[in-house]
Backbone bond lengths (Angstrom), bond angles and torsions (degrees), N, CA, C in turn:
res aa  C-N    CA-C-N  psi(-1)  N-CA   C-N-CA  omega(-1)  CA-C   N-CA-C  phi
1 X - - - 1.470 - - 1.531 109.42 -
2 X 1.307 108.95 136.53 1.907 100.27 176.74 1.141 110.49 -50.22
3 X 0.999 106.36 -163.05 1.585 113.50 -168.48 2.182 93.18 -144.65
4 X 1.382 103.99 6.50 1.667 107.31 -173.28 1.613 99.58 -98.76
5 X 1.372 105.62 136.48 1.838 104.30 -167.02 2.080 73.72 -90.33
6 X 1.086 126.70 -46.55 1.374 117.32 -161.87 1.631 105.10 -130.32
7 X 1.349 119.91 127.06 1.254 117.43 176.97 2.062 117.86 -131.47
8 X 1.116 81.45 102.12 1.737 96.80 -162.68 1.994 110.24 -87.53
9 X 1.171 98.25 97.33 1.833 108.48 -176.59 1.260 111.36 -100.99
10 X 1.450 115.60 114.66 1.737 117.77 168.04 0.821 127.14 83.07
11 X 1.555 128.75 -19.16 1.705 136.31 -153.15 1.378 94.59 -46.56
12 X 1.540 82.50 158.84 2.028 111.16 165.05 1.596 88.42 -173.64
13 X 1.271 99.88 159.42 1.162 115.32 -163.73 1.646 84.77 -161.08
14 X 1.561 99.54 127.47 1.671 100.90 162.19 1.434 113.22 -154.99
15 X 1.242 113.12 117.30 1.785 126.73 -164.71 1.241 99.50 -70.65
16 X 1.809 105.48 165.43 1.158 98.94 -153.40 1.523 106.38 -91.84
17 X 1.260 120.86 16.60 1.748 126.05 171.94 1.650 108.83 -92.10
18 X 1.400 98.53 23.37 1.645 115.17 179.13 1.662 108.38 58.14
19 X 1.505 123.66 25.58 1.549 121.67 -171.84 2.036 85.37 -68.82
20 X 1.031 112.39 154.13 1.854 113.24 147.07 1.222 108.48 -101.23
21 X 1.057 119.79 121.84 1.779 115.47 167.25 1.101 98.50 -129.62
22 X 1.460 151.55 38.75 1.559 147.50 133.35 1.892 111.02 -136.63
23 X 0.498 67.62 127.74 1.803 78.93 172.18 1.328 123.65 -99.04
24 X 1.232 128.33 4.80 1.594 119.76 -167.98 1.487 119.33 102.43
25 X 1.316 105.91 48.31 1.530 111.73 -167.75 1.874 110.95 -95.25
26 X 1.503 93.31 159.43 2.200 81.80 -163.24 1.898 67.27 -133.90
27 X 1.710 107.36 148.48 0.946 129.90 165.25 0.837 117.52 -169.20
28 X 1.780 132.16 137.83 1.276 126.69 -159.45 2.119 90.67 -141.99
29 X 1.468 91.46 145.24 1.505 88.45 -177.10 1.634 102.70 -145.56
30 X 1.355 112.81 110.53 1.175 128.62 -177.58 1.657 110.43 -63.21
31 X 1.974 107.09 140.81 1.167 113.98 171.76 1.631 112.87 -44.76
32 X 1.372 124.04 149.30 1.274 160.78 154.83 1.700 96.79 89.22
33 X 1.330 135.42 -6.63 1.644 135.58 -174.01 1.146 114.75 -97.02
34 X 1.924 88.99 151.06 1.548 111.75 -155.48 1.688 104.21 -77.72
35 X 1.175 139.76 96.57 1.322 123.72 -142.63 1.825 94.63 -110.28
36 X 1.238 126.06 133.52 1.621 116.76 -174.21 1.594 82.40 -119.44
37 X 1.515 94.69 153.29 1.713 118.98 175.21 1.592 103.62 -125.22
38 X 1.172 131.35 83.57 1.482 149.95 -161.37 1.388 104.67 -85.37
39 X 1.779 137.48 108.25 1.147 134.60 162.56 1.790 114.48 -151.48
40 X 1.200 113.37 -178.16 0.980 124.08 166.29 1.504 94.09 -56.30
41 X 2.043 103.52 -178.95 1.511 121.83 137.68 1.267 118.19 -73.36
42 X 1.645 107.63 131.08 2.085 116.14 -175.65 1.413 87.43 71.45
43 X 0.822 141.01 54.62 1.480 125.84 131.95 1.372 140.42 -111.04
44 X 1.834 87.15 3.95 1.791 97.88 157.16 1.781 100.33 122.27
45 X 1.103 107.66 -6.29 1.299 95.29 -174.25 1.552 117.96 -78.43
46 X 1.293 137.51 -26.20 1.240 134.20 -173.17 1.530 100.93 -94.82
47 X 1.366 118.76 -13.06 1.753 114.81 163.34 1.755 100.34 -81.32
48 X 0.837 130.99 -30.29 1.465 132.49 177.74 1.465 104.40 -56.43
49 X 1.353 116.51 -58.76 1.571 135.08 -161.21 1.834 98.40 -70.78
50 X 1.391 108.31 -49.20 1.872 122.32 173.20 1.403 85.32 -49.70
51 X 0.846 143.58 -81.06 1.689 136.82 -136.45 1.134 116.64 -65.54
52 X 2.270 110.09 -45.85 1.555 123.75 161.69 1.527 115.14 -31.85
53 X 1.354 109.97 -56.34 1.029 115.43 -154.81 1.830 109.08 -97.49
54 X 1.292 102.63 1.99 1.810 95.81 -170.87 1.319 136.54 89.57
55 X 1.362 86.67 19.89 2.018 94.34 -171.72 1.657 103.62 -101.85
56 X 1.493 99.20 -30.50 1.770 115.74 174.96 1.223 112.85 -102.97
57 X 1.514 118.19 131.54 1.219 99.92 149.44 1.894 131.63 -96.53
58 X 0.988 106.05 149.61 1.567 123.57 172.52 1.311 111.27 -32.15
59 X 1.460 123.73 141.41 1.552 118.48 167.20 1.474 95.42 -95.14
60 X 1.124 145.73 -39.85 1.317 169.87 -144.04 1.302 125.44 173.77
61 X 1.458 126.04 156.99 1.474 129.28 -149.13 1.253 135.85 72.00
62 X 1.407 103.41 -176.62 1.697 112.10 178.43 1.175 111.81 -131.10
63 X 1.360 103.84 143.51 1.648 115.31 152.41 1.346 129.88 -134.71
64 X 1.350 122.90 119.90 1.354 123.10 178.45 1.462 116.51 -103.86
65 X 1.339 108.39 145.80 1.656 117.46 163.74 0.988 138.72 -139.90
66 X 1.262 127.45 103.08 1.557 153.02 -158.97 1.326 83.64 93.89
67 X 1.056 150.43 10.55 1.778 120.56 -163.51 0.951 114.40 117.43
68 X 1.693 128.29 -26.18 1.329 140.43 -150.22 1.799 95.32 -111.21
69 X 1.553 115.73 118.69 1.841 109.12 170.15 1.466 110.87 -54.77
70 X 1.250 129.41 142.38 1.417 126.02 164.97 1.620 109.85 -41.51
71 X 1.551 101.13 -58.65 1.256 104.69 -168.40 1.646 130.64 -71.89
72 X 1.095 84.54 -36.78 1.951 96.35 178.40 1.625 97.58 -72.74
73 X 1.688 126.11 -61.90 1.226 111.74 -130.14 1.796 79.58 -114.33
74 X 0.935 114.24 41.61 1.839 110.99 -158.82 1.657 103.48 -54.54
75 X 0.909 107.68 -64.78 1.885 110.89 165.21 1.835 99.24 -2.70
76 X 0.955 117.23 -86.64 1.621 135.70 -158.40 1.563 87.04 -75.19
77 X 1.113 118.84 -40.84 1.604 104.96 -172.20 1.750 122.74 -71.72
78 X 1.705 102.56 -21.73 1.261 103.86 175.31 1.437 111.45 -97.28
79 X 0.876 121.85 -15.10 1.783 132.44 171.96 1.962 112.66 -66.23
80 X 1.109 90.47 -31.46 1.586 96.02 155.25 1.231 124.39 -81.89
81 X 1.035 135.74 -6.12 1.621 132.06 -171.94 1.433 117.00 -116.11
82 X 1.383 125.07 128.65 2.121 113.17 165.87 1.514 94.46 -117.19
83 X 1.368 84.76 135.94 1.733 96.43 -165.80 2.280 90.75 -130.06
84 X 2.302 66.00 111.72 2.038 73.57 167.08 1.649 107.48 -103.15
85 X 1.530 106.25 105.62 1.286 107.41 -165.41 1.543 112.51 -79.81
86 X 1.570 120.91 150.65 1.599 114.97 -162.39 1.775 93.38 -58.25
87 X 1.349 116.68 -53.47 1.454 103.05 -178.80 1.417 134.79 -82.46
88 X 1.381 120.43 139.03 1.741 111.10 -150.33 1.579 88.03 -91.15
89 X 1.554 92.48 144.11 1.781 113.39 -162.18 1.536 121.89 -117.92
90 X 1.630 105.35 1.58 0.986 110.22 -162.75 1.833 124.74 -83.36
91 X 1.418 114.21 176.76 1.510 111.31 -172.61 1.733 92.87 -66.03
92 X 1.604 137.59 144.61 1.309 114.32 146.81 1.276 131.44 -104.82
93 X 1.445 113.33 29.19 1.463 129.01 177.26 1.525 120.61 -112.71
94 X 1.549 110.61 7.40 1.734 127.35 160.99 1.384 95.52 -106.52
95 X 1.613 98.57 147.67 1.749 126.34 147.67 1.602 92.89 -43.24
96 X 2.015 96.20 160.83 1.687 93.32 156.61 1.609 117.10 -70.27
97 X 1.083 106.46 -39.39 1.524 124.53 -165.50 1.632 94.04 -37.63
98 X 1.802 115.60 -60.32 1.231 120.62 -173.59 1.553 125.24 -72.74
99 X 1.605 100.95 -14.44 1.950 111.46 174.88 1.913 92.18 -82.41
100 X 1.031 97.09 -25.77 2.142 88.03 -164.64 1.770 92.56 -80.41
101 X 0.960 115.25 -31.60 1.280 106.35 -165.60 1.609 112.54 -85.49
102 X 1.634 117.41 -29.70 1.693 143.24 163.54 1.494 100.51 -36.50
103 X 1.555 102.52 -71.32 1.817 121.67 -175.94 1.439 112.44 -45.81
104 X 1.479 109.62 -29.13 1.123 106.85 -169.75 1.540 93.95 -98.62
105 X 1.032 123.09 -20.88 1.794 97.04 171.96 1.757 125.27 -84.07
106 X 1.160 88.70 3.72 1.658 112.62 174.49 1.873 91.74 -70.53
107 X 0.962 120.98 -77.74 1.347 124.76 174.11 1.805 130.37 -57.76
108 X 1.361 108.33 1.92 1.135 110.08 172.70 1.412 124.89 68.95
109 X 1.330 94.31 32.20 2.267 110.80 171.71 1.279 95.71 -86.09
110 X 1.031 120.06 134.81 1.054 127.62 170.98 1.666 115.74 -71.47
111 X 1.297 122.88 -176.07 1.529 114.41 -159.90 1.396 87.93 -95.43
112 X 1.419 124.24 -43.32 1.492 115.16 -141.96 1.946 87.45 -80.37
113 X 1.273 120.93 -23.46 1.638 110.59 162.38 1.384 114.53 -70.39
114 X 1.544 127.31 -52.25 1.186 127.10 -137.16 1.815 93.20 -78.86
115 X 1.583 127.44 -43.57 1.202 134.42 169.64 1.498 115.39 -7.65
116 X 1.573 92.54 -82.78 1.837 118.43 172.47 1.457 105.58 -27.24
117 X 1.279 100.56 -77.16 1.749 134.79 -167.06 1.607 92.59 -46.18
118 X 1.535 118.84 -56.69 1.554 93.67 -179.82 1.360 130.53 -76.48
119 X 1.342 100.80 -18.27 1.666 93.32 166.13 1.167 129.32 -100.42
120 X 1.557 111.50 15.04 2.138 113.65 151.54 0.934 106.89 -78.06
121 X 1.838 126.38 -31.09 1.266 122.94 -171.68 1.844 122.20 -72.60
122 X 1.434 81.96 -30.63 2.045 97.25 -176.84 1.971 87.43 -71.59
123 X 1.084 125.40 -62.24 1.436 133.43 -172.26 1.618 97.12 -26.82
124 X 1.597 91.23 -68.34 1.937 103.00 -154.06 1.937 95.03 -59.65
125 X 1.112 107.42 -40.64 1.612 108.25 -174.68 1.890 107.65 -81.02
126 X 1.159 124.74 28.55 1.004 137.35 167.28 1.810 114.99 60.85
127 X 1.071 103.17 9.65 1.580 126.82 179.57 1.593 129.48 -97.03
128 X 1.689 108.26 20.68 1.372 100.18 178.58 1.347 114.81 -96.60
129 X 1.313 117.98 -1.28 1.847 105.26 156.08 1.468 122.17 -74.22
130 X 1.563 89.41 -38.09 1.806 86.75 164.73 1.491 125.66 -58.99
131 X 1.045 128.46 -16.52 1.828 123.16 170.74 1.071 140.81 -13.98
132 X 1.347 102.34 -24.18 1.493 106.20 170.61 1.589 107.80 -155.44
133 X 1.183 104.83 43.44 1.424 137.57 135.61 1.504 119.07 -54.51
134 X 1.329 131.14 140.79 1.492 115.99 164.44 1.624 94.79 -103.96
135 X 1.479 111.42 169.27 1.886 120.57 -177.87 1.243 101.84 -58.07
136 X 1.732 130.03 -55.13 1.196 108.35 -154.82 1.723 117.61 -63.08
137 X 1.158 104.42 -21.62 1.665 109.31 170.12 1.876 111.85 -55.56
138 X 0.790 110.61 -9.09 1.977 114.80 -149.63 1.793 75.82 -102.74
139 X 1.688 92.62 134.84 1.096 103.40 133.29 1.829 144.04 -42.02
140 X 1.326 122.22 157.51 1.445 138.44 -164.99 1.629 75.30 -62.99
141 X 1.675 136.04 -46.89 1.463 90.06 -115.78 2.105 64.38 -119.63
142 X 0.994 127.55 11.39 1.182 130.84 174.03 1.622 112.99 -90.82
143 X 1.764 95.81 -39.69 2.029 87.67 170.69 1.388 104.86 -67.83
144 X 1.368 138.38 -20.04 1.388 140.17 -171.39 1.927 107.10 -68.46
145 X 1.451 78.98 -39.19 2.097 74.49 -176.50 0.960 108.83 -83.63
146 X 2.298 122.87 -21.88 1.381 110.86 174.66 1.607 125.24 -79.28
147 X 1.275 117.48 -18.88 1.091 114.85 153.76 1.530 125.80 -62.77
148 X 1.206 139.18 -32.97 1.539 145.12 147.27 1.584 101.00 -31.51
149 X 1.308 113.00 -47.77 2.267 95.63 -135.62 2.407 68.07 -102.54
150 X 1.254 131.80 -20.61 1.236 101.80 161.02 1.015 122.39 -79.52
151 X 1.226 139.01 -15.20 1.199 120.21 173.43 1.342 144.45 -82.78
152 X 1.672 93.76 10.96 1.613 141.50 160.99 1.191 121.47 -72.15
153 X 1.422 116.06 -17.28 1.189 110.27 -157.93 1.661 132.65 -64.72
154 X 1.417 111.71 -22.93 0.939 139.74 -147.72 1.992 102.76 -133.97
155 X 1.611 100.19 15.16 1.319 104.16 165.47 1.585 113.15 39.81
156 X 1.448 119.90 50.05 1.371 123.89 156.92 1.229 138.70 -16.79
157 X 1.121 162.61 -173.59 1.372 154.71 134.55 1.960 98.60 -80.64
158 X 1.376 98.48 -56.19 1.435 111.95 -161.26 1.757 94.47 -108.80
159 X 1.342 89.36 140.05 1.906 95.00 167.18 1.220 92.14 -126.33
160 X 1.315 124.42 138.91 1.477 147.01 146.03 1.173 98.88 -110.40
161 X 1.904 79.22 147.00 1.951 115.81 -162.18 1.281 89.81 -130.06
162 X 1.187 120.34 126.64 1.496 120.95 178.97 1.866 91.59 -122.22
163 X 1.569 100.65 112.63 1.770 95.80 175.42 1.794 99.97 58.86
164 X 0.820 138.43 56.88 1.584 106.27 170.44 1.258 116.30 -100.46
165 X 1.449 123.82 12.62 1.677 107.22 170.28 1.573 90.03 -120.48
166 X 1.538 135.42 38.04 1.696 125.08 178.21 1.901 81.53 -64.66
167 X 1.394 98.05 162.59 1.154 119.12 157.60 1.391 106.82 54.27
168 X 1.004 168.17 20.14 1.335 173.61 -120.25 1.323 107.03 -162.53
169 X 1.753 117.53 129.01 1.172 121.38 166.76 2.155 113.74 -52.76
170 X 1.267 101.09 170.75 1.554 107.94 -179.07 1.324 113.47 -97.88
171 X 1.470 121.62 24.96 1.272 123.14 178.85 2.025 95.55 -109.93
172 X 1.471 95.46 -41.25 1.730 107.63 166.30 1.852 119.99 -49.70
173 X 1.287 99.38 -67.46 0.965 110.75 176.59 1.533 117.79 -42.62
174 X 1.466 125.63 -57.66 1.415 105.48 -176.10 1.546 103.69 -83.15
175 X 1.121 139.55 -2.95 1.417 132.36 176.83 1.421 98.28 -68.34
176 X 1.661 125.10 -41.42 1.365 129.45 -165.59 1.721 100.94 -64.99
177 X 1.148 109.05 -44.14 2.020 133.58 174.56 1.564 94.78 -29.55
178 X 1.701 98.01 -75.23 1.065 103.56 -153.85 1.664 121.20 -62.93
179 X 1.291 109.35 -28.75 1.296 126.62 -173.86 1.716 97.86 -72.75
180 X 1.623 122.66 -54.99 1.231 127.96 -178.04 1.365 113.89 -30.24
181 X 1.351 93.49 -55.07 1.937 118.78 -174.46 1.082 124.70 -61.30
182 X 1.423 121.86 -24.55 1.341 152.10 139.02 0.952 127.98 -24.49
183 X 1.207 116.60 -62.84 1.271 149.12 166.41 1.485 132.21 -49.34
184 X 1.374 94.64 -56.29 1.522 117.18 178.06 1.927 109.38 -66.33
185 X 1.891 88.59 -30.21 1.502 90.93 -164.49 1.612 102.42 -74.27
186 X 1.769 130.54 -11.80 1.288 128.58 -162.39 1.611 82.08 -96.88
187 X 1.442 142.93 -9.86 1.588 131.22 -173.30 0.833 96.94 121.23
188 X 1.761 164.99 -39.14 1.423 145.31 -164.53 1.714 119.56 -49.87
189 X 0.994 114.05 131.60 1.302 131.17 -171.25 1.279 96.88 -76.19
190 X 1.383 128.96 122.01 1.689 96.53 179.42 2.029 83.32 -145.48
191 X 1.313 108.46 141.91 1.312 141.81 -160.86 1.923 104.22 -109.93
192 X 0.939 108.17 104.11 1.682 111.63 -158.80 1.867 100.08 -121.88
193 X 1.413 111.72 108.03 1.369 107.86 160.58 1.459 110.80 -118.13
194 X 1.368 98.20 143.23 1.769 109.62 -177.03 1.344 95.95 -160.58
195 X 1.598 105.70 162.98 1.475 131.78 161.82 1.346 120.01 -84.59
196 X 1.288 116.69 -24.31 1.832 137.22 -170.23 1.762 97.60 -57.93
197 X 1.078 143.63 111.97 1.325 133.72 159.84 1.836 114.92 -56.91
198 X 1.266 102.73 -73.42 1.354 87.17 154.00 1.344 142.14 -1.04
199 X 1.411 117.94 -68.92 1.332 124.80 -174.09 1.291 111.80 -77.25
200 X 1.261 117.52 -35.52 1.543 104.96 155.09 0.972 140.12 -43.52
201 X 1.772 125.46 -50.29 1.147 147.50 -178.67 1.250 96.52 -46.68
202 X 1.216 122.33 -71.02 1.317 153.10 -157.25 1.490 107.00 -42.77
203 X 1.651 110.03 -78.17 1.349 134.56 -167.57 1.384 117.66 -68.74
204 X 1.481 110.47 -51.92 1.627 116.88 -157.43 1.848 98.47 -103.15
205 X 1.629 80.71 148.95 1.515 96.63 -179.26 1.962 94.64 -94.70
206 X 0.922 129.56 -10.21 1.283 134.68 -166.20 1.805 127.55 -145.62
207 X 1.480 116.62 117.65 1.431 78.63 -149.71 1.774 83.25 -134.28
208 X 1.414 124.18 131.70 1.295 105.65 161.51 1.447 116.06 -111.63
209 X 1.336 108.10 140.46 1.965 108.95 -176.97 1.641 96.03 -90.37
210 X 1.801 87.31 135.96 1.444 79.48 166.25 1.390 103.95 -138.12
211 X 1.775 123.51 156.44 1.222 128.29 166.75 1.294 117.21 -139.73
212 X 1.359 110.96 148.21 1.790 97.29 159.93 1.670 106.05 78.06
213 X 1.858 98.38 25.64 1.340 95.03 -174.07 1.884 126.27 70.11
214 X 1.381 113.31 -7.19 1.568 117.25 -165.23 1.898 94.08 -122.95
215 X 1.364 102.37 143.69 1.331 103.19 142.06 1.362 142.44 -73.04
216 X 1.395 142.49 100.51 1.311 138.89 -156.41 1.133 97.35 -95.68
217 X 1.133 157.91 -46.73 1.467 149.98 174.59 1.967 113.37 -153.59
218 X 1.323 97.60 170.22 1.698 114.15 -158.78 1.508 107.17 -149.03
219 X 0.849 100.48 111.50 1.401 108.03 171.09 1.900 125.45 -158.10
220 X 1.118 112.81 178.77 1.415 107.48 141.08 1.538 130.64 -71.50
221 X 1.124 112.73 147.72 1.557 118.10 -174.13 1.669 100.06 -54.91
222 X 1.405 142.82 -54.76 1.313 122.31 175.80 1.792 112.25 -74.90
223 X 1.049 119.18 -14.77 1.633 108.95 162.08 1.424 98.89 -55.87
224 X 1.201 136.15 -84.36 1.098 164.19 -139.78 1.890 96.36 -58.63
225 X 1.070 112.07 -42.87 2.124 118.65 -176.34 1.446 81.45 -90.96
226 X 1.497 141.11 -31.39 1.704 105.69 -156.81 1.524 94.65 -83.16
227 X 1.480 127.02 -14.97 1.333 125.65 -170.57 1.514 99.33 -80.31
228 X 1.212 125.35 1.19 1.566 98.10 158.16 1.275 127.83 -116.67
229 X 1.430 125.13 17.26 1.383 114.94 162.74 1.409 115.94 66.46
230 X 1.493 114.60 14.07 2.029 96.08 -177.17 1.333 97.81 -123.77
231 X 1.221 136.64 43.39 1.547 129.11 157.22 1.565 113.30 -49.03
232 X 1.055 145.19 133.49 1.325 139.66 169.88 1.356 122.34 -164.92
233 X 1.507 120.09 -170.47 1.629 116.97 176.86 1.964 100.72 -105.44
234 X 1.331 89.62 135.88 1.526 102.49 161.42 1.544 114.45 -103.22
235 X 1.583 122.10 128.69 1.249 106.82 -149.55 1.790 89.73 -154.52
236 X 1.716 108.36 136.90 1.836 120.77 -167.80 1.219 99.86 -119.32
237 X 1.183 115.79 101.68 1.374 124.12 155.40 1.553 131.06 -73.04
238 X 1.133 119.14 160.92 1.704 118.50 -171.96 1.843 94.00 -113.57
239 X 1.047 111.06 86.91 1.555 97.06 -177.34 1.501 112.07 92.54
240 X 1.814 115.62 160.67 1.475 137.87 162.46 1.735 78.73 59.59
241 X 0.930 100.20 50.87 2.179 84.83 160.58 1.477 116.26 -63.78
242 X 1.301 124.50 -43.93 1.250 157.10 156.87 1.302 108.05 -26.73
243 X 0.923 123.50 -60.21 1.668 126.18 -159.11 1.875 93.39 -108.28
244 X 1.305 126.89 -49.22 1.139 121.30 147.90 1.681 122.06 -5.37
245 X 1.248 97.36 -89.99 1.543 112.20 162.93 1.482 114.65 -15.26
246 X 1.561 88.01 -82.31 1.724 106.31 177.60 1.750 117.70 -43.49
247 X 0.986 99.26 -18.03 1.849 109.10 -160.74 2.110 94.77 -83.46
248 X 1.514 124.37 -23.81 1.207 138.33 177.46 1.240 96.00 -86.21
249 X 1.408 157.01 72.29 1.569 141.83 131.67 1.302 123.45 -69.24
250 X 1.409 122.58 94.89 1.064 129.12 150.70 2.113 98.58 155.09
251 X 1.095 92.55 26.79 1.567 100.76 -173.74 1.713 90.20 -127.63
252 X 1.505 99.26 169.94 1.577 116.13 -174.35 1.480 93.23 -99.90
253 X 1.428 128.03 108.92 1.283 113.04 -171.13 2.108 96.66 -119.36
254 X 1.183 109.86 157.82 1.327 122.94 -178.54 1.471 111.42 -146.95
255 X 1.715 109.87 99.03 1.482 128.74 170.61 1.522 125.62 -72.00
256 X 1.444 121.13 106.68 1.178 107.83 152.34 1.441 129.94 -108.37
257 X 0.817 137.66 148.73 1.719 124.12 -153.77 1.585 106.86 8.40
258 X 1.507 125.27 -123.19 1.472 146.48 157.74 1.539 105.85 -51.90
259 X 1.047 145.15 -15.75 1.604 146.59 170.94 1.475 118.84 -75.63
260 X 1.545 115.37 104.98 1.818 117.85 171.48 1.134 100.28 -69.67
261 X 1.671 145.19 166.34 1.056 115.76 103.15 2.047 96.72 -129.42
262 X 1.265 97.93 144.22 1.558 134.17 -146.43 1.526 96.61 -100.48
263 X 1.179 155.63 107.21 1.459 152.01 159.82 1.968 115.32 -73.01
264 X 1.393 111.56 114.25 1.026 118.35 176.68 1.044 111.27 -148.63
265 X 1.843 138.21 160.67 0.990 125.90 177.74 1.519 106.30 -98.62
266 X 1.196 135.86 -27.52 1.140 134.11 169.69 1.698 121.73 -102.19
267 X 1.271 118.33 63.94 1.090 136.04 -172.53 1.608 110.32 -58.68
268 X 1.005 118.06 -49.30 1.615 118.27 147.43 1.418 130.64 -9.94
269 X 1.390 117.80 -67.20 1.243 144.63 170.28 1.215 129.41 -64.35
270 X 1.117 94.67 -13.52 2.088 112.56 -166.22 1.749 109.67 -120.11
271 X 1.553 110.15 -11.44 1.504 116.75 172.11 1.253 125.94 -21.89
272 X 1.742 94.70 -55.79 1.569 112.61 -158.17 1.182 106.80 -107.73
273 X 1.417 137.41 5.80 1.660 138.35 157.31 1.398 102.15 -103.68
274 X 1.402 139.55 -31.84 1.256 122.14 141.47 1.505 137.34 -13.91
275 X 1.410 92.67 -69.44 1.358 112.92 -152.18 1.780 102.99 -92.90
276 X 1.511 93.70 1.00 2.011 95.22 179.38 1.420 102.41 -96.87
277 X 1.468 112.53 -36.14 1.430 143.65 157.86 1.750 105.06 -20.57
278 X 1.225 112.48 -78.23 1.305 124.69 170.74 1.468 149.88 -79.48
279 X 1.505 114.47 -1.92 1.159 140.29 121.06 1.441 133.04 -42.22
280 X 1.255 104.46 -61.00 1.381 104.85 163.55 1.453 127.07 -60.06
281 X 1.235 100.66 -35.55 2.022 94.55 159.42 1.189 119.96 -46.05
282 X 1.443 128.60 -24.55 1.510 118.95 -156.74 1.801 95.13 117.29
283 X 1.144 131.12 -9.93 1.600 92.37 -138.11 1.680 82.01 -126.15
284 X 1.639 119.38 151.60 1.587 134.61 -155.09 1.248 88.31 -105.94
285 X 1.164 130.47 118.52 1.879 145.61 133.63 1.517 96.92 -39.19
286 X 1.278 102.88 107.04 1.707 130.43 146.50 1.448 124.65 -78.22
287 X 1.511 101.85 -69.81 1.743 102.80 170.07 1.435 95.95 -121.65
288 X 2.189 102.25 165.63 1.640 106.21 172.28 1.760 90.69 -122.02
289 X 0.917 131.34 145.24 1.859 122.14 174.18 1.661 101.78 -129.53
290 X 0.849 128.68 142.14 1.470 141.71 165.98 2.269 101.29 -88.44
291 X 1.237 89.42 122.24 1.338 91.65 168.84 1.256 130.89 -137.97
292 X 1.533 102.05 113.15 1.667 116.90 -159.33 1.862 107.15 -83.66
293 X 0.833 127.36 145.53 1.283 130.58 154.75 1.416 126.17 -56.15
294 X 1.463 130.70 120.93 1.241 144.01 -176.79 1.538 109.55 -108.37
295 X 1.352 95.65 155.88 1.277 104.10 163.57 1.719 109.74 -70.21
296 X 0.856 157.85 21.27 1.217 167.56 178.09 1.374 111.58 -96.65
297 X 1.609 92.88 -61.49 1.817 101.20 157.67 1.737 126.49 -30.12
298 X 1.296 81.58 -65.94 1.625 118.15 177.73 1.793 105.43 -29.01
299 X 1.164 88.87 -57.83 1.994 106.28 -161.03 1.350 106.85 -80.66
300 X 1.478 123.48 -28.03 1.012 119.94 -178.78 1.695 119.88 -99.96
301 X 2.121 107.12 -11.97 1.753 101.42 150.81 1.246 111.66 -49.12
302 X 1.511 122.90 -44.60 1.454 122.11 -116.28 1.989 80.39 -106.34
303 X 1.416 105.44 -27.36 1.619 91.08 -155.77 1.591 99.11 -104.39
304 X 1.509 110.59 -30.76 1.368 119.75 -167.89 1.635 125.80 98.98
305 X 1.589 102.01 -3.52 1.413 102.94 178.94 1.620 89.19 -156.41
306 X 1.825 97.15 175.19 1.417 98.09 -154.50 1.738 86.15 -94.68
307 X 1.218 96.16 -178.11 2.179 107.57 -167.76 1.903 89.03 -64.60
308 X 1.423 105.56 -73.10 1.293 87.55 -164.25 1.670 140.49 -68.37
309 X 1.660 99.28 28.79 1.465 105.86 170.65 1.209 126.66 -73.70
């Protein structure tokens, strides 16, 4: 049996108002990993995630899950997947108690499991007084976790998160982290697209950026920062910017008014010959900054503009 929870060959996808929003993209995402799909908005990722999961169909290509094609064997292929979609989809004229338990007869849990199962899930997502609550009562950032703990319902192999912390206070968001991580750490395969750089960093052991419909690069999050080479010091002088500057020969230096910033890979090490360096010009250290390479960096070599443009 593979060992790939999702194996994505060739796709393109092109609607019928002639938009392209896939180009031929290959992605493969190994059982039990935290896999992030990193792009702008429209850059293909929630048509990527539609197709995984059966909501799109394919113009061309394949996709398999667990083993199973979306398209041929879709039955088995969607029974593997809980999909928290960025937009909330639910009935708003049921309790949750009665939508968690619905979802689950979509999948064929039986009641005397699915019962239990929805109310560890309302518990763990901090929602078991709400139970017989309906959504429109729930807070923004409470329909966000109830769409999460349903799309559990039915104990997936793979969860895909499409956006799930947009709009969400930052007290939500890392509670969602922590729980994710959780998750991932008992084996869940879980499939994560966002705009948040951050949350990438953070979450996924594996991350591919995509734009423009294409994958531009794949890696791990430190593959992905060591390939750019700009670790360095950012550094505020009070005066002699000029001679400052000049006082660094043999470093990659970048002036903006009174602002260094210095490219090195061991910026650590280089503080204090730096910084004697530029003193001796004449010129007074205001601030010292350490500056690491981000994936932010990353997206904007590769794309030319930053994610949230």
């Amino acid at each position: 049996m593979s060992d790939l929870a999702v194996n994505i060959t060739n796709l393109h996808k092109v609607y019928k108002e002639g938009v392209v929003a896939l180009k031929g993209i290959n992605l493969q995402v190994p059982k039990g990993q935290f896999f992030g799909l990193l792009g702008p908005n429209g850059a293909g990722k929630t048509t990527t995630i539609g197709i995984t999961t059966g909501l799109i169909r394919p113009t061309s290509g394949s996709v398999t899950v667990m083993g199973h094609d979306v398209v041929a064997d879709y039955r088995q292929a969607r029974s593997a997947i809980g999909l928290a979609a960025q937009e909330l989809n639910f009935d708003w004229f049921f309790n949750l108690e009665t939508l968690m338990q619905q979802q689950a007869g979509y999948y064929g849990v039986p009641a005397n499991v699915a019962k239990p199962r929805a109310a560890r899930l309302l518990d763990e997502f901090g929602l078991g007084e709400k139970k017989k609550v309906k959504p429109r009562e729930l807070s923004g950032g409470m329909k966000r976790r109830f769409q999460i703990a349903r799309s559990m319902i039915h104990d997936p192999d793979i969860l895909i998160l499409d956006e799930p912390t947009a709009g969400v206070d930052v007290e939500l968001r890392h509670m969602l982290w922590d729980y994710l991580s959780r998750l991932n750490g008992d084996g869940k395969t879980i499939i994560l697209t966002t705009h948040y750089i951050e949350e990438a960093e953070k979450l996924c052991e594996q991350i591919a950026i995509i734009d423009n419909g294409k994958i531009v690069t794949e890696g791990t999050p430190q593959e992905l920062v060591a390939g750019m080479n700009s670790d360095g010091l950012v550094i505020e002088v009070d005066g002699h910017g000029p001679e400052a500057e000049a006082s660094l020969d043999g470093y990659v230096v970048t002036r903006s008014d009174n602002e260094l910033t210095i490219s090195t890979q061991q910026p650590e090490l280089q503080i204090a010959e730096i910084a004697n360096r530029v003193t001796a010009a004449g010129a007074m250290l205001k601030d010292v900054k350490i500056r690491r390479t981000t994936l932010e960096d990353v997206f904007m070599q590769l794309t030319g503009r930053s994610i949230d443009e």
